[in-house]
DRENTORKOL-3810 file (N, C-alpha, C; in nm, 4 decimals):
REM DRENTORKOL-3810
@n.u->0.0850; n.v->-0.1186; n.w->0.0000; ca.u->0.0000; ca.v->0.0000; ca.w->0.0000; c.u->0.0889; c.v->0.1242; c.w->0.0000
@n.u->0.0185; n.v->0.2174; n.w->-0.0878; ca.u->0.1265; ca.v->0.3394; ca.w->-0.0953; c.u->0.1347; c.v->0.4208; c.w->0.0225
@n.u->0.0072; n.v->0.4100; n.w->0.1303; ca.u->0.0532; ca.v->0.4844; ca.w->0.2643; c.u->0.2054; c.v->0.4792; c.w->0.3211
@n.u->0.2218; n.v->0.3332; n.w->0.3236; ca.u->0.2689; ca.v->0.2415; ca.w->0.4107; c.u->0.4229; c.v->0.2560; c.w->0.3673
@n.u->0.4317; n.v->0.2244; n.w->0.2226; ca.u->0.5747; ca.v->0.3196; ca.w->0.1729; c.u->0.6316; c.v->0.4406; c.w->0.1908
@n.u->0.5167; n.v->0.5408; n.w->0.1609; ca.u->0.5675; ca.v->0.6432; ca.w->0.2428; c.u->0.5999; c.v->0.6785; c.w->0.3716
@n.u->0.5293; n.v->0.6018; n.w->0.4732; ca.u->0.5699; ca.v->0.6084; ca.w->0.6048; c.u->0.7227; c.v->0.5425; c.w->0.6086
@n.u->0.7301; n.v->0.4292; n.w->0.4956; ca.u->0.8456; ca.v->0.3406; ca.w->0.5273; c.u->0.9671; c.v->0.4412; c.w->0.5047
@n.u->0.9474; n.v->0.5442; n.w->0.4142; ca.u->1.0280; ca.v->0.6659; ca.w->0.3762; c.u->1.0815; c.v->0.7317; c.w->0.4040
@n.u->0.9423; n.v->0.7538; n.w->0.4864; ca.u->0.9597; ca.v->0.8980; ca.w->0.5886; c.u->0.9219; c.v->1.0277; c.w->0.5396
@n.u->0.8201; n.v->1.0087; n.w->0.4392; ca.u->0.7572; ca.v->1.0729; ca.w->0.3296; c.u->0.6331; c.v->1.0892; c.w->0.3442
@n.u->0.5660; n.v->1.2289; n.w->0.3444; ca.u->0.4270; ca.v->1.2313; ca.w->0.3732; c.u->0.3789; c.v->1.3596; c.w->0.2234
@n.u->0.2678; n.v->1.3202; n.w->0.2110; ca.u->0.2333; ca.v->1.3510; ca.w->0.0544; c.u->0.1945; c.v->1.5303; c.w->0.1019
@n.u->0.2305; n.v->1.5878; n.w->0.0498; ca.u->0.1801; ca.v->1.7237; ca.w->0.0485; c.u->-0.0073; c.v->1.7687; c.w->0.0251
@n.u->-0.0922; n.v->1.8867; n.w->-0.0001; ca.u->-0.1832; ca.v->1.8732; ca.w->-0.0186; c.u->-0.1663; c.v->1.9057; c.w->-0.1495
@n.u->-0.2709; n.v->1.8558; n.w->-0.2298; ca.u->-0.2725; ca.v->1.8895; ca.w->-0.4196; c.u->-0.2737; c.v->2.0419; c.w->-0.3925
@n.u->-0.1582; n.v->2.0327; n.w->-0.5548; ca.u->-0.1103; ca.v->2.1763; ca.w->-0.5624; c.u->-0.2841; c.v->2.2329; c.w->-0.6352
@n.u->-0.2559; n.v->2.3186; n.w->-0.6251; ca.u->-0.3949; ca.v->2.4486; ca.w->-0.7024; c.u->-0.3795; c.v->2.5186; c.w->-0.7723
@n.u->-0.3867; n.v->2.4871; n.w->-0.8975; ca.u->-0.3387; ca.v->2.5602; ca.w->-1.0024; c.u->-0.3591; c.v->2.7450; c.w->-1.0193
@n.u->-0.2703; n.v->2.7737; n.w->-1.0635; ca.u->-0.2428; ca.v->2.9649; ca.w->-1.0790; c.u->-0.3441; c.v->2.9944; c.w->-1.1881
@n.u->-0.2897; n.v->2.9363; n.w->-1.2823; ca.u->-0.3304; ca.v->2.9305; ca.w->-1.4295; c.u->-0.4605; c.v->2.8746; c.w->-1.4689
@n.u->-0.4903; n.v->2.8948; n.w->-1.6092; ca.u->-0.5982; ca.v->2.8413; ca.w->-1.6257; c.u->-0.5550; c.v->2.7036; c.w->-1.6889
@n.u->-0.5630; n.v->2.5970; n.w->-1.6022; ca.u->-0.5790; ca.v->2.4287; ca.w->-1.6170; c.u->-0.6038; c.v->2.3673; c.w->-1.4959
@n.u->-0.5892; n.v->2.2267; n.w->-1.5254; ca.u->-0.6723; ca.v->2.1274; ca.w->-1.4298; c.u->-0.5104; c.v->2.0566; c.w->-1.3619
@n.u->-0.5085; n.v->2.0538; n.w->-1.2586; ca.u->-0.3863; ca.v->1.9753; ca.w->-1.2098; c.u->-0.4230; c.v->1.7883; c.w->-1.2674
@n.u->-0.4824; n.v->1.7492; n.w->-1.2967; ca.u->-0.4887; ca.v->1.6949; ca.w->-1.3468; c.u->-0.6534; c.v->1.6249; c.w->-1.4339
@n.u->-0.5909; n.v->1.5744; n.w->-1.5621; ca.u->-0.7228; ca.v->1.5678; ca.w->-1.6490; c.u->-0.7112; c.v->1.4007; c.w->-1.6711
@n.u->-0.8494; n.v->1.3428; n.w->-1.6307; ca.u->-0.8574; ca.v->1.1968; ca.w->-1.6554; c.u->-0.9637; c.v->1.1901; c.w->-1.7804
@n.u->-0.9153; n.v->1.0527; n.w->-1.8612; ca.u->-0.9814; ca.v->1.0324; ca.w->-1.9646; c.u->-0.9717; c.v->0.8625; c.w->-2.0056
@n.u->-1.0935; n.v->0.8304; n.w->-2.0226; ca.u->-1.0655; ca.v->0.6995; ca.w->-2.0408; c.u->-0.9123; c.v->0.5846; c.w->-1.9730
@n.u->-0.9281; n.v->0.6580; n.w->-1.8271; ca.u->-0.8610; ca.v->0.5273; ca.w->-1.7650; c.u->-0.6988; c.v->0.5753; c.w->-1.7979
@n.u->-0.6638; n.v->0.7304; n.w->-1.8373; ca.u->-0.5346; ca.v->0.7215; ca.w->-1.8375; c.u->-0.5117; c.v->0.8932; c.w->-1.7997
@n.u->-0.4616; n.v->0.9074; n.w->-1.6738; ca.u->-0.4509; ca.v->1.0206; ca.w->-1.6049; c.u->-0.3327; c.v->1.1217; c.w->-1.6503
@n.u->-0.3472; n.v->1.2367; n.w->-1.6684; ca.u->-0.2376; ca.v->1.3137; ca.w->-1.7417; c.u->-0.2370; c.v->1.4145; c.w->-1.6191
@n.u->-0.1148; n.v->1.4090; n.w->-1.5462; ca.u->-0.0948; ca.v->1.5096; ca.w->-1.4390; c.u->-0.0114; c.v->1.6480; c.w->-1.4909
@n.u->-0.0415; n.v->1.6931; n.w->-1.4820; ca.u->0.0510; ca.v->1.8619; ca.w->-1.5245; c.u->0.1855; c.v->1.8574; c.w->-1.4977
@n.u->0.2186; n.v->1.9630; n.w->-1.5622; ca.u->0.4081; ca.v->2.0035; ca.w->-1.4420; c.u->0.3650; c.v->1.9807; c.w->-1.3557
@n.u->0.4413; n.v->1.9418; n.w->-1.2500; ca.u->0.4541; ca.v->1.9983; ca.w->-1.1202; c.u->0.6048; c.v->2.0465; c.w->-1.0374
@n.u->0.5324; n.v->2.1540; n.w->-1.0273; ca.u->0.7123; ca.v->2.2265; ca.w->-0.9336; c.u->0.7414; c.v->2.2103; c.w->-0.8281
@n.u->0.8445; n.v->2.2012; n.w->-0.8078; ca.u->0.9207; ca.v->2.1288; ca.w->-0.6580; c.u->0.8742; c.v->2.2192; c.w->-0.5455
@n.u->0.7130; n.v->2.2503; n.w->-0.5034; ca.u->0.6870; ca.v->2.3598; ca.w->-0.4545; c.u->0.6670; c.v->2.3054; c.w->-0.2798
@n.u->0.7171; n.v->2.3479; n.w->-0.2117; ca.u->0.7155; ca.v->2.3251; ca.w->-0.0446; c.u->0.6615; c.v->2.4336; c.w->0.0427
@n.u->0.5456; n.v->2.3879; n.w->0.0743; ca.u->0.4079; ca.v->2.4688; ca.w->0.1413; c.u->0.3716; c.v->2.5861; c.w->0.0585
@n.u->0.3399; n.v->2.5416; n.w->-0.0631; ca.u->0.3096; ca.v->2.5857; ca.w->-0.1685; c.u->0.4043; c.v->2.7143; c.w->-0.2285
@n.u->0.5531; n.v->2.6569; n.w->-0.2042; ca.u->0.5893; ca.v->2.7563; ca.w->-0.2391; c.u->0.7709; c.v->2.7413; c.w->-0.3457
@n.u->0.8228; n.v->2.7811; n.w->-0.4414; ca.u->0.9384; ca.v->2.7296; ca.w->-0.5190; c.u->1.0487; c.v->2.7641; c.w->-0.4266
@n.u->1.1162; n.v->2.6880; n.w->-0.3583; ca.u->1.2649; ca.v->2.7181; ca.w->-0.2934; c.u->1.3571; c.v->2.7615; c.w->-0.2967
@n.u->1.4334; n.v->2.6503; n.w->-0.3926; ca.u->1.5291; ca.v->2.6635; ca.w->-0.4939; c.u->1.5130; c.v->2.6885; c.w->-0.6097
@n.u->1.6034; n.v->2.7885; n.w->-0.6455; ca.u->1.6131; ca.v->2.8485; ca.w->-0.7622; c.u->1.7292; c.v->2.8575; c.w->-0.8349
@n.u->1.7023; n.v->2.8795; n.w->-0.9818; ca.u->1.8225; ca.v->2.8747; ca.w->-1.0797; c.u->1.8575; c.v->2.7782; c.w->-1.1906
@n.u->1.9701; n.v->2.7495; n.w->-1.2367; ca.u->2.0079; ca.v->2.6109; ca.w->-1.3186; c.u->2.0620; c.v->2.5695; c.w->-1.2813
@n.u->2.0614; n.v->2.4535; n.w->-1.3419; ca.u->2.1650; ca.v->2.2910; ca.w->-1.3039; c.u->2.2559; c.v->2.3235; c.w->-1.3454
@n.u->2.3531; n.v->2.2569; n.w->-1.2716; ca.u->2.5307; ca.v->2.3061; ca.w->-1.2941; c.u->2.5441; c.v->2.4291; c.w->-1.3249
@n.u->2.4924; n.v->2.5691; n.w->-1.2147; ca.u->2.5062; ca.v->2.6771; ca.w->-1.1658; c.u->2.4966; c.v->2.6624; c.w->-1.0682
@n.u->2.3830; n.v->2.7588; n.w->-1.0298; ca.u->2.3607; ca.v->2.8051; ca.w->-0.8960; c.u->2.2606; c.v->2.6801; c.w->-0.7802
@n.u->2.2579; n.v->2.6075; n.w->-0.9079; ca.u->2.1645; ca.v->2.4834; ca.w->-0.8033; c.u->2.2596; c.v->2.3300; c.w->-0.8365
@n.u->2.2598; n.v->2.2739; n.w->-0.7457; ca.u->2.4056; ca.v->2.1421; ca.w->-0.7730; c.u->2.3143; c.v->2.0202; c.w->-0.8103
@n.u->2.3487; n.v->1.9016; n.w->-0.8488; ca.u->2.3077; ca.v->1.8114; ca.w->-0.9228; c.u->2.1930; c.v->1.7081; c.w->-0.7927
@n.u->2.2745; n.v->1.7259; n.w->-0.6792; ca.u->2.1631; ca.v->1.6790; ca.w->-0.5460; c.u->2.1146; c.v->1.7562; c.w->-0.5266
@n.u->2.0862; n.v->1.8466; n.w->-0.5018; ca.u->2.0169; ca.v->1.9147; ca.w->-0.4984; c.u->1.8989; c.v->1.9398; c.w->-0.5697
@n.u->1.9503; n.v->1.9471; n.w->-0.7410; ca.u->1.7892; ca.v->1.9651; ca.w->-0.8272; c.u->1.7646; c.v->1.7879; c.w->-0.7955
@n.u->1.8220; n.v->1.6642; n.w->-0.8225; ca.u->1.7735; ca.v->1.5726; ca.w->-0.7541; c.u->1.6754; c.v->1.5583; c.w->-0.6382
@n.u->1.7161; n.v->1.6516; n.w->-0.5229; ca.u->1.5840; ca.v->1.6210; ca.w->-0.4206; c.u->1.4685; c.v->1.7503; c.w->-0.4684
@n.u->1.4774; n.v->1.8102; n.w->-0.5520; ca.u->1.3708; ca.v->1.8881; ca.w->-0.5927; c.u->1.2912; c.v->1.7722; c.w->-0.6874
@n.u->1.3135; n.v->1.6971; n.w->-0.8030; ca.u->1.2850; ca.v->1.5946; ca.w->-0.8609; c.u->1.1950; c.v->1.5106; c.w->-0.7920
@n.u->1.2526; n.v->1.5137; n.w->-0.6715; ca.u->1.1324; ca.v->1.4168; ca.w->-0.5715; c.u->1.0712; c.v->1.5213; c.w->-0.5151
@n.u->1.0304; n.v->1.6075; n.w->-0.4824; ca.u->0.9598; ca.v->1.6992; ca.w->-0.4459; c.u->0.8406; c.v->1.7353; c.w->-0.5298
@n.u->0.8934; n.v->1.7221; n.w->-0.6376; ca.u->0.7780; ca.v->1.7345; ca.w->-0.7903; c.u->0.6867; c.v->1.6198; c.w->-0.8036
@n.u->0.7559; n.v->1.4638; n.w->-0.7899; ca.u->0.6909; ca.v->1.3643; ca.w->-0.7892; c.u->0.5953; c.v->1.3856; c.w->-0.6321
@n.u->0.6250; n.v->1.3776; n.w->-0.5851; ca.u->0.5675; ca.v->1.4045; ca.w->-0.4404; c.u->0.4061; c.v->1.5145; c.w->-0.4905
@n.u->0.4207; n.v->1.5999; n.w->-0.5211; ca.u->0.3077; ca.v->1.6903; ca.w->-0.5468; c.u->0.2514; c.v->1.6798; c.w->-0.6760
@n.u->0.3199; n.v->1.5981; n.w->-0.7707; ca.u->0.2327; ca.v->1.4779; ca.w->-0.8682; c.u->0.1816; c.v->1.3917; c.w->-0.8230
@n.u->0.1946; n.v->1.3803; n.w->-0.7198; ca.u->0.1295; ca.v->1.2205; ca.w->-0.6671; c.u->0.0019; c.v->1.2412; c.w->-0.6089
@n.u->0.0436; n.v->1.3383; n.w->-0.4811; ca.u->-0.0724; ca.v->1.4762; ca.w->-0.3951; c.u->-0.1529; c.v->1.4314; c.w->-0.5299
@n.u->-0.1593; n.v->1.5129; n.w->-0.6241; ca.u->-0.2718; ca.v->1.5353; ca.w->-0.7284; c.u->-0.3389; c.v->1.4373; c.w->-0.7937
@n.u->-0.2612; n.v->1.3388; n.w->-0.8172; ca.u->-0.3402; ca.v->1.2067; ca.w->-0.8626; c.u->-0.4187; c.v->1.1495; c.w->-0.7328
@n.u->-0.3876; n.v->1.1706; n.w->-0.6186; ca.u->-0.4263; ca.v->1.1156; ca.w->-0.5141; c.u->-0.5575; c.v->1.1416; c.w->-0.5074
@n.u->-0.5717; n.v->1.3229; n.w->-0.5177; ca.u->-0.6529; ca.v->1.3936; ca.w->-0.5114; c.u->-0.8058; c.v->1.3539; c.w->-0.6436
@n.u->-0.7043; n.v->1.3550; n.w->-0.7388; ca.u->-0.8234; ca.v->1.2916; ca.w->-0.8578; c.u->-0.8786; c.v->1.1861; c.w->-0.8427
@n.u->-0.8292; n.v->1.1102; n.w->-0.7892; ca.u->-0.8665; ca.v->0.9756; ca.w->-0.8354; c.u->-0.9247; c.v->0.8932; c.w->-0.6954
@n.u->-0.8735; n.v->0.9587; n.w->-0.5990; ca.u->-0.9685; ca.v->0.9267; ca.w->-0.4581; c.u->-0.9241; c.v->0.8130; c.w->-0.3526
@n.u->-0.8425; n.v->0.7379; n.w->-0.4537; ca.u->-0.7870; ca.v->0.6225; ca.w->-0.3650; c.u->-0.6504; c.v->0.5948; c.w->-0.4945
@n.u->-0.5620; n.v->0.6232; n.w->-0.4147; ca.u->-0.3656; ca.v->0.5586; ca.w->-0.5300; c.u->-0.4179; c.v->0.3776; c.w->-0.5316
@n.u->-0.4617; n.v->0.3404; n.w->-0.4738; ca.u->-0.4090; ca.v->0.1822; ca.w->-0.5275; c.u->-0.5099; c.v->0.1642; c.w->-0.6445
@n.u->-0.5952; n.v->0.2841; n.w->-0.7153; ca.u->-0.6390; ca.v->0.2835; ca.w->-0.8568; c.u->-0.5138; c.v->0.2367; c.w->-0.9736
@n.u->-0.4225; n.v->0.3234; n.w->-0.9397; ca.u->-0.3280; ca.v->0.3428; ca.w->-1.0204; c.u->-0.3060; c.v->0.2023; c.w->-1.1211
@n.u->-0.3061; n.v->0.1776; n.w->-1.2049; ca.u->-0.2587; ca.v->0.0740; ca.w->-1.2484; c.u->-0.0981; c.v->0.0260; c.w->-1.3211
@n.u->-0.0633; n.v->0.1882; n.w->-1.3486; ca.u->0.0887; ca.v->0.1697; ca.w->-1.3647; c.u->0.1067; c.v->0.3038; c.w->-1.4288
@n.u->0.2050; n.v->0.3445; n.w->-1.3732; ca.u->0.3043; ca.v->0.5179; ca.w->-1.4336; c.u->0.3388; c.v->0.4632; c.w->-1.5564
@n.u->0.2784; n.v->0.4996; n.w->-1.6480; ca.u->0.3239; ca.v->0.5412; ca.w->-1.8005; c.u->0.4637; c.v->0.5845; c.w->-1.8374
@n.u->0.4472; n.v->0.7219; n.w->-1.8097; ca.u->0.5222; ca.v->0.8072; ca.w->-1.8952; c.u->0.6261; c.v->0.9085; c.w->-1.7707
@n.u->0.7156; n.v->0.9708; n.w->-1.7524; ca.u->0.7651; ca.v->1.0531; ca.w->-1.6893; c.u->0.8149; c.v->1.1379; c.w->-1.8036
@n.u->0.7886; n.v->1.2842; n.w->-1.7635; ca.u->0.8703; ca.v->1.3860; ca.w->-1.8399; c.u->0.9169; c.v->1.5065; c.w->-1.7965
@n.u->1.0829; n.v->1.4981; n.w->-1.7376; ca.u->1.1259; ca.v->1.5798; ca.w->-1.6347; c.u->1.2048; c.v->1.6623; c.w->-1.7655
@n.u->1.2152; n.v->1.7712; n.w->-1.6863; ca.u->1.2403; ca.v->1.9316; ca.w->-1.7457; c.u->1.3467; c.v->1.9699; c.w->-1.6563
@n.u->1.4802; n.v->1.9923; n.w->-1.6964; ca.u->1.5704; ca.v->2.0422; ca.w->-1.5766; c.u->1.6286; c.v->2.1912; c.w->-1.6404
@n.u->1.6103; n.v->2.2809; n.w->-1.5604; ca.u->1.6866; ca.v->2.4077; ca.w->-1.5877; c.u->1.8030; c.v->2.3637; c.w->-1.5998
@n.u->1.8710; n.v->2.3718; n.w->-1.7280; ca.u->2.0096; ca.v->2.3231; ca.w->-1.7323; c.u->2.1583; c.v->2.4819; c.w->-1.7596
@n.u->2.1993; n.v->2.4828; n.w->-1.6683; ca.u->2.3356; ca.v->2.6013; ca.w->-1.7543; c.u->2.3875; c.v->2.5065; c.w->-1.8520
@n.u->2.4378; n.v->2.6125; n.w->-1.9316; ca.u->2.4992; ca.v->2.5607; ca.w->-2.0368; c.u->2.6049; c.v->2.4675; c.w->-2.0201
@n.u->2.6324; n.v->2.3262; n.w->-2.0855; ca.u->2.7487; ca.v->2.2573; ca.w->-2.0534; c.u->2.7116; c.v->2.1607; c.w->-1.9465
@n.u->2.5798; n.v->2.2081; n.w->-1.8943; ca.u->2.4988; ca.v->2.0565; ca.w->-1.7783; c.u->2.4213; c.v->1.9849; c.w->-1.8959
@n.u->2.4688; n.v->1.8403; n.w->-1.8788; ca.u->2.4179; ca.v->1.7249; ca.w->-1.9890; c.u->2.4009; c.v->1.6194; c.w->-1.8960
@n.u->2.3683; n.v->1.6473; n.w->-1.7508; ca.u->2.3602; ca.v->1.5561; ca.w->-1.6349; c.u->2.1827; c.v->1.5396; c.w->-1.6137
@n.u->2.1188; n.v->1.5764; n.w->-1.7221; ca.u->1.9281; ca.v->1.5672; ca.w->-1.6407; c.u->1.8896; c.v->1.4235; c.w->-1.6661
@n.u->1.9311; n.v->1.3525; n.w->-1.7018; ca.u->1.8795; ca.v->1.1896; ca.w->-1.6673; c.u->1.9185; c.v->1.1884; c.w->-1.5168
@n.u->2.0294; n.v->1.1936; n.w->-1.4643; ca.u->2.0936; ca.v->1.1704; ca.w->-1.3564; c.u->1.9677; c.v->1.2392; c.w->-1.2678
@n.u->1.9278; n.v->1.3919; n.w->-1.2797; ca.u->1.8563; ca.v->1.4652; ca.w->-1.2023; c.u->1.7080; c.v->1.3706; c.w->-1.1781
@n.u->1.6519; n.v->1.3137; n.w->-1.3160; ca.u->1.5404; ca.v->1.2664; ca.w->-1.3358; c.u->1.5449; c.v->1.1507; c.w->-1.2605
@n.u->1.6240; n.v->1.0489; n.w->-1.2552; ca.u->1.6553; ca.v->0.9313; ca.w->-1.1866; c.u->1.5851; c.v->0.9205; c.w->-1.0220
@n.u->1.6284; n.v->1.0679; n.w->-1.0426; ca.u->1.5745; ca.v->1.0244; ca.w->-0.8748; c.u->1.3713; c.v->1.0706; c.w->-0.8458
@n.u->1.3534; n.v->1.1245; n.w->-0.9692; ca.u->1.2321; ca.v->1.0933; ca.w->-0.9806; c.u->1.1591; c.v->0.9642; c.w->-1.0171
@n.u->1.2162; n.v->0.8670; n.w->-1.0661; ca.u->1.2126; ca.v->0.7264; ca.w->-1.1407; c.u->1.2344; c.v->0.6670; c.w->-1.0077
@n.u->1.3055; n.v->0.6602; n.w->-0.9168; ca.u->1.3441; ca.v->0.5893; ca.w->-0.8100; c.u->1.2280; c.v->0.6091; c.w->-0.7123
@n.u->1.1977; n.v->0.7432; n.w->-0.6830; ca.u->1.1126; ca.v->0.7493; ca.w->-0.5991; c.u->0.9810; c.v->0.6917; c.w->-0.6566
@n.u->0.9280; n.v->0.7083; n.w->-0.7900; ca.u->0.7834; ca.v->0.6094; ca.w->-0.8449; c.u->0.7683; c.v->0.4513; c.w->-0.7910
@n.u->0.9203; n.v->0.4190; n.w->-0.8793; ca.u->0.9581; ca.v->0.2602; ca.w->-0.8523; c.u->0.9240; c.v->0.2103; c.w->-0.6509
@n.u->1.0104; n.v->0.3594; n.w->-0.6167; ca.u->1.0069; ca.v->0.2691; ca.w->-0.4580; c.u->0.8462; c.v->0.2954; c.w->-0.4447
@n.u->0.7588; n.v->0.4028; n.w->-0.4420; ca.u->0.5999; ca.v->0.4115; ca.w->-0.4437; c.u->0.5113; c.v->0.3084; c.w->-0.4352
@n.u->0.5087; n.v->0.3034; n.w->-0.6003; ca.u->0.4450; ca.v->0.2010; ca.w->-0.6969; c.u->0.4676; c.v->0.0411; c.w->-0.7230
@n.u->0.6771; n.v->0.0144; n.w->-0.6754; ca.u->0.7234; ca.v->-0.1032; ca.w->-0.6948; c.u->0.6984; c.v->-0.1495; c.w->-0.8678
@n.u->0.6542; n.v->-0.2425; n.w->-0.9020; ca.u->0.6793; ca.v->-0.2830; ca.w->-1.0554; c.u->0.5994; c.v->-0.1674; c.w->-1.1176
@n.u->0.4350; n.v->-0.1206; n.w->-1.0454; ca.u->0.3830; ca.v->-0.0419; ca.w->-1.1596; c.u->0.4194; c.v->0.1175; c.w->-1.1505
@n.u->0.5394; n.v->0.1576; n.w->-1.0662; ca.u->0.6095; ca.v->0.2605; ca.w->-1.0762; c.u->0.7372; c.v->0.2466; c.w->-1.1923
@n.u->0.7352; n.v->0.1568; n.w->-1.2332; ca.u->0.8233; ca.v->0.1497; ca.w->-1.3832; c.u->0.7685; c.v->0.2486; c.w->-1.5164
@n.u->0.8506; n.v->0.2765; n.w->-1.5598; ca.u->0.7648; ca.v->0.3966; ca.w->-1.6419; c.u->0.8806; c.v->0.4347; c.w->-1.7760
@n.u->0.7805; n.v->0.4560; n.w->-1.8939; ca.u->0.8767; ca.v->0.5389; ca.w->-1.9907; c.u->0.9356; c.v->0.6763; c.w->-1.9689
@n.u->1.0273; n.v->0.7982; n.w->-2.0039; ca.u->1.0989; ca.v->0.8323; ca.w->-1.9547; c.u->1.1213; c.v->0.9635; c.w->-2.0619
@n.u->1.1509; n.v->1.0493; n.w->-2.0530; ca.u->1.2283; ca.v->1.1978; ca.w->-2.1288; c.u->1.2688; c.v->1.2721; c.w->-2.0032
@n.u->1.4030; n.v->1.3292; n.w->-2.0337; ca.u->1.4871; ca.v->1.4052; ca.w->-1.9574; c.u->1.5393; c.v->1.5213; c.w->-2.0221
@n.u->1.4233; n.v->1.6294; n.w->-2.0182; ca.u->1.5091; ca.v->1.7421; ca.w->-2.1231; c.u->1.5904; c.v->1.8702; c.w->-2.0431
@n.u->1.6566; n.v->1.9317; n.w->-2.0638; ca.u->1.7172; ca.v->2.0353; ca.w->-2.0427; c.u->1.7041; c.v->2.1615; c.w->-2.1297
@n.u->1.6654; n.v->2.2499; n.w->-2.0260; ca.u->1.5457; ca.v->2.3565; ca.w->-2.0946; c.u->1.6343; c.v->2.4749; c.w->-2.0439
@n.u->1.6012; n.v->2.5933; n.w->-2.1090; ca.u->1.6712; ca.v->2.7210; ca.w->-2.0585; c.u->1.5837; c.v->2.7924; c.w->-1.9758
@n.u->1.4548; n.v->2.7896; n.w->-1.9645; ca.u->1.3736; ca.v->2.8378; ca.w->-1.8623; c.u->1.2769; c.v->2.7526; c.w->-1.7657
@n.u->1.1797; n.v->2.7651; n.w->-1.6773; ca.u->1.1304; ca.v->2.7252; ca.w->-1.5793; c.u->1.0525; c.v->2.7889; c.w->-1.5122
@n.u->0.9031; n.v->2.7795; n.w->-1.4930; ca.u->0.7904; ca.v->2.9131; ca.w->-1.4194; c.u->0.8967; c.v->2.9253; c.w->-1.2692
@n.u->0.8805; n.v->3.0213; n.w->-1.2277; ca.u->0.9240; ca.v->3.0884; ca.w->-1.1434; c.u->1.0633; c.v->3.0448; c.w->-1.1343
@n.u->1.1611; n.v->3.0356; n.w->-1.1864; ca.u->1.2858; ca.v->2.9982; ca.w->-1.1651; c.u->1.3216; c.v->2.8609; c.w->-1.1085
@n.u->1.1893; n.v->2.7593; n.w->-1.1165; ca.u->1.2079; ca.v->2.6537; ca.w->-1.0377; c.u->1.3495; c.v->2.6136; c.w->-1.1400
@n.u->1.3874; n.v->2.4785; n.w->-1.0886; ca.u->1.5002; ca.v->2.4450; ca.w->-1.1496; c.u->1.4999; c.v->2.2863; c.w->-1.2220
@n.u->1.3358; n.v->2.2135; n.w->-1.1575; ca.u->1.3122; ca.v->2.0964; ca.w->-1.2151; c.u->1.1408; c.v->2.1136; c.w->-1.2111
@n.u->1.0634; n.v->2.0581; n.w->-1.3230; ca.u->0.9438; ca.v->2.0556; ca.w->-1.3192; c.u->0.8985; c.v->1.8840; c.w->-1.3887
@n.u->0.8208; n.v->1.8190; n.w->-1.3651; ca.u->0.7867; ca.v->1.6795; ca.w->-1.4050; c.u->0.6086; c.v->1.6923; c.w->-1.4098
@n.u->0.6299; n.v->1.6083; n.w->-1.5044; ca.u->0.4552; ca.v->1.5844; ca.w->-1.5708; c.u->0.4546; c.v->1.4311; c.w->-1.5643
@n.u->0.3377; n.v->1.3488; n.w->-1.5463; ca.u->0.3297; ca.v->1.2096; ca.w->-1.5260; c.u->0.2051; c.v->1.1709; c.w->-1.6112
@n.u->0.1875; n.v->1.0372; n.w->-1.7015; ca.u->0.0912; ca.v->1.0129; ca.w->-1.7225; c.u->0.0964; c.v->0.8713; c.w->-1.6755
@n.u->-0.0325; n.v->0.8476; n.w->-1.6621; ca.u->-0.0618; ca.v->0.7283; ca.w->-1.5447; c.u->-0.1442; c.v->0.6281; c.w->-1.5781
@n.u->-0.1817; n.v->0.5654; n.w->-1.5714; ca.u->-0.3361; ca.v->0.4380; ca.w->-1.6234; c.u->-0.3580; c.v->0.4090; c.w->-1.4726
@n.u->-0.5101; n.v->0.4557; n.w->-1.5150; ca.u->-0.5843; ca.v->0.3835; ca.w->-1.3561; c.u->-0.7203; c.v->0.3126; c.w->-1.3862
@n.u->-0.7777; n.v->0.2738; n.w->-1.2789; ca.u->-0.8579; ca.v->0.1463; ca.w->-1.2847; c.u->-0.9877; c.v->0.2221; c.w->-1.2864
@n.u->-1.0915; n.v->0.2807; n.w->-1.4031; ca.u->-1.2052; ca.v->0.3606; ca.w->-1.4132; c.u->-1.3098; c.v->0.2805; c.w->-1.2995
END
């Protein structure tokens, strides 16, 4: 049970973020959940700031990575009413503010992949993009979107 992992963690799910903008933190459709960005935001708010291999270090945007999954999760939680719907993480698609000459965002993303896997276990396995972007809403420094299959 996904409580029970997170306690095993030491991980407690944030409340679903609330979108600024005009969209849905997340939109379900025929049994396959499309969660938004989500920014590494802590009590609703962006921390760390900057790019990878600058002003923000490679552990660092790493534990932001799980911070994002963490308030992707909040939101599916939130949609869908009960996580052991989930039937398996699809897709991951992490976004790392990169300075120029950082070619390290798999590495950053990884630890978003790790934290699903430890979650979810087999149906936290998931396909994967790791891009490196020159910008980021509010200067965050990692943002991740998830698509999901759950049990209608």
């Amino acid at each position: 049970m996904i409580a029970e992992r997170l306690k095993r963690l030491g991980l407690v799910l944030p409340p679903a973020a609330q979108p600024t903008f005009n969209y849905t933190p997340v939109s379900l459709h025929h049994g396959v959940a499309y969660v938004s960005g989500q920014l590494p935001k802590v009590e609703g708010e962006v921390r760390v700031f900057g790019k990878v291999g600058r002003e923000v270090s490679l552990d660092a945007a790493r534990e932001e990575a799980r911070i994002c999954v963490l308030q992707g999760v909040a939101c599916l939680a939130d949609a869908l009413g009960d996580l052991a719907r989930v039937e398996r993480i699809l897709k991951v698609t992490g976004f790392v503010a990169s300075a120029p000459g950082f070619n390290d965002q798999p590495k950053v993303i990884d630890a978003a992949s790790d934290l699903l896997v430890a979650l979810f276990e087999d149906k936290g396995r998931h396909a994967r993009s790791a891009v490196g972007v020159a910008e980021l809403p509010r200067n965050a420094a990692v943002e991740i979107e998830l698509v999901v299959a759950y049990t209608e």
